[in-house]
C-alpha positions as CSV (number, residue, x, y, z in Angstrom):
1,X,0.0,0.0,0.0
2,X,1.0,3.8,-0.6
3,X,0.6,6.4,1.7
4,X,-2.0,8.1,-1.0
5,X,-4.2,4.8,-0.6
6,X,-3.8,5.0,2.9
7,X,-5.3,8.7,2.3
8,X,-7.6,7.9,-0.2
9,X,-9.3,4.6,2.3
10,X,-9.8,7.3,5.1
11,X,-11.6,9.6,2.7
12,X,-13.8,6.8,0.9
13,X,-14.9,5.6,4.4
14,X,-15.8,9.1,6.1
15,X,-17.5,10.3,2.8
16,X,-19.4,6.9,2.8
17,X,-20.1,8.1,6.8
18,X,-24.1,9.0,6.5
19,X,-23.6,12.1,8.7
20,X,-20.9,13.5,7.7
21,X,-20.9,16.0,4.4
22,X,-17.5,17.0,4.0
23,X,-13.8,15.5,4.0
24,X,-10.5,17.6,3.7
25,X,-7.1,16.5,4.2
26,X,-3.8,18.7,4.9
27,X,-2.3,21.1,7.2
28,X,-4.4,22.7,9.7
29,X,-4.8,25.8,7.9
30,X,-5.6,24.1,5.1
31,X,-8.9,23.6,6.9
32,X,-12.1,25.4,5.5
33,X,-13.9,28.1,6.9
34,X,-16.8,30.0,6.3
35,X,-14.9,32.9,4.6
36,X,-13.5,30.4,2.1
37,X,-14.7,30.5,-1.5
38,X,-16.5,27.4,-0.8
39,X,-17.3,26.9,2.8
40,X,-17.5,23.7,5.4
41,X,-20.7,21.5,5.0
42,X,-21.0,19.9,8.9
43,X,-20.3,17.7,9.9
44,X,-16.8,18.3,8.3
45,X,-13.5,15.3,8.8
46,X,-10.2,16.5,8.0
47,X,-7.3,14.5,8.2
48,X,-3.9,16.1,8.9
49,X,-1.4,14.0,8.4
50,X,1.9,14.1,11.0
51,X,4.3,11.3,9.7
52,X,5.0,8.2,8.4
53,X,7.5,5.5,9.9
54,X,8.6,3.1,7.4
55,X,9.7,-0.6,8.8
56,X,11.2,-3.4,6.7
57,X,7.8,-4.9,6.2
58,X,4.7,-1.8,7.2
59,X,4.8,1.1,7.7
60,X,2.7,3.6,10.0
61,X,1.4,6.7,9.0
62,X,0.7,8.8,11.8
63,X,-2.5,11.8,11.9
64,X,-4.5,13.7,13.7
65,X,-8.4,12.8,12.5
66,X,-10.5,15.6,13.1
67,X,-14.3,15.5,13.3
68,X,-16.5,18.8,14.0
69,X,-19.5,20.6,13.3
70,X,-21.4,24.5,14.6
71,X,-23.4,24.4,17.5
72,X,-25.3,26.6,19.6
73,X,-23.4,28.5,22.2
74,X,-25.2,26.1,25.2
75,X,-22.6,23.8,27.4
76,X,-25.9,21.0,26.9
77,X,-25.5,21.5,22.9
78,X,-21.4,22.1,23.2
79,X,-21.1,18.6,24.8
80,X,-23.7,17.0,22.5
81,X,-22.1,17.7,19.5
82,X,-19.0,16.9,20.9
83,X,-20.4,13.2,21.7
84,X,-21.6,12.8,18.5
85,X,-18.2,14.2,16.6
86,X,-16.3,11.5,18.9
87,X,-19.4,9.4,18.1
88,X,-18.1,9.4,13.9
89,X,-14.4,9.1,14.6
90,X,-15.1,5.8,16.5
91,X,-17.7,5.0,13.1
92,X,-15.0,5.6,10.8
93,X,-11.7,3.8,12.4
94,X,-14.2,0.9,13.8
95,X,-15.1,0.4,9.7
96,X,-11.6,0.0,8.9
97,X,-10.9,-2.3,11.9
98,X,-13.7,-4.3,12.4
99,X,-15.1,-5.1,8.8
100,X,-11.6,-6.6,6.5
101,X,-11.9,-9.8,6.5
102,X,-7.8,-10.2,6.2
103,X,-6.8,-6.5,7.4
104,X,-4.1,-5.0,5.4
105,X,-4.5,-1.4,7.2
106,X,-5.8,-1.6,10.9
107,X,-5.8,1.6,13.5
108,X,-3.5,1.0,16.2
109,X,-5.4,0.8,19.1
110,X,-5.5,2.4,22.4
111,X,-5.5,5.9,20.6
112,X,-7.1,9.5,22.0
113,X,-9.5,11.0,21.5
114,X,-9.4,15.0,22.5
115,X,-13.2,16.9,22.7
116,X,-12.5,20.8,21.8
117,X,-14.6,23.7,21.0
118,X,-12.7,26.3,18.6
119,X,-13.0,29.5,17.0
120,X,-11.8,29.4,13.2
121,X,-13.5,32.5,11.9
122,X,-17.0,30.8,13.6
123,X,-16.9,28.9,16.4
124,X,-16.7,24.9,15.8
125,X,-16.8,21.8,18.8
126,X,-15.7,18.3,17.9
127,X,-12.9,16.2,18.5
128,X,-9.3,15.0,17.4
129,X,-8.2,11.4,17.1
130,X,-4.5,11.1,17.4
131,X,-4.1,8.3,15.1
132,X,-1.7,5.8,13.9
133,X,-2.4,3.4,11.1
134,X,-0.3,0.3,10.1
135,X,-0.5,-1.1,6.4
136,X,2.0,-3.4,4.4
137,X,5.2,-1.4,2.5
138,X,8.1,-3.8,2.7
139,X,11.3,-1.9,1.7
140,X,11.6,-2.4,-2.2
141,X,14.6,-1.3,-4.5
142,X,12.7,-2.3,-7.0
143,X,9.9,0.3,-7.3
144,X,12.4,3.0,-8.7
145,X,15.6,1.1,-10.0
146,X,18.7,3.2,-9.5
147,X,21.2,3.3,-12.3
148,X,23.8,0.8,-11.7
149,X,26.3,3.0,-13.1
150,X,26.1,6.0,-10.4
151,X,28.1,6.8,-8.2
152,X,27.3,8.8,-4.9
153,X,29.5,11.6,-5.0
154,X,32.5,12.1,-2.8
C-alpha cells in the first residue's frame, strides 16, 4: 500500500459516513472556513497528516483525524455535538478495523481521542483522534531502480 491509498481509504470511508458532508485533508490551515470560497458543510472530517515510519515490512502513518460541526453557544449542545463528533471518529476507524476480512490497514489501538470547542472565523466543537495506522510497504529497491552505473558523489 502507498501512503496516497492510505489517504484515499480514510476519505472513501468518512464520505461513505451518512452524517458526515465534507472531507479535507492537509495542514491545519488548510482547513475550511466559512470565509472560504467554498465553505464547510458539517459535519466536516479532516485529516492532517503528521508522519510516516517506514519498517522493513509496514509502515505507520501517523495523523490527527479531526471531526467537528457548529453548535449553539449552550454547554448542553457544546457537549452534545461533541459526543456525536467523537461518536463518527469511533464509526469511521471501527469500519476499517472491524469489517476486512484479512486487514491489510488496521488503526493501532489504544488511541485518544481529544473533545475541543474552537473558533476558526466561527466557532466549531468536535474532537481529534491522534491516530496511527499500520498497512504493508516492505522496503523495495525495485519500485524506482537506481542506475547501476552511479556513483554517490564524494
Amino acid at each position: 500500500m502507498k501512503y496516497k491509498e492510505i489517504i484515499d481509504l480514510i476519505k472513501d470511508i468518512s464520505e461513505g459516513h451518512i452524517l458526515v458532508n465534507e472531507f479535507a485533508f492537509g495542514n491545519i490551515s488548510d482547513i475550511n472556513t466559512p470565509e472560504d470560497e467554498q465553505p464547510p458543510q458539517y459535519p466536516y472530517v479532516f485529516l492532517n497528516p503528521v508522519s510516516i515510519s517506514q519498517g522493513l515490512r509496514t509502515a505507520t502513518f501517523s495523523a490527527n483525524l479531526i471531526c467537528m460541526t457548529q453548535t449553539y453557544d449552550t454547554a448542553d449542545d457544546i457537549l452534545l455535538q461533541q459526543s456525536n463528533m467523537s461518536e463518527i471518529l469511533l464509526n469511521i476507524i471501527s469500519n476499517v478495523n472491524m469489517t476486512l476480512d484479512e486487514p491489510q490497514v488496521e488503526f493501532i489501538t489504544p488511541f485518544t481521542i481529544t473533545p475541543f470547542k474552537e473558533r476558526f472565523s466561527d466557532d466549531v466543537v468536535g474532537a481529534t483522534a491522534n491516530i496511527s495506522i499500520t498497512y504493508p510497504s516492505p522496503l523495495d529497491d525495485c519500485l524506482t531502480p537506481i542506475n547501476p552505473t552511479f556513483v554517490l558523489p564524494q
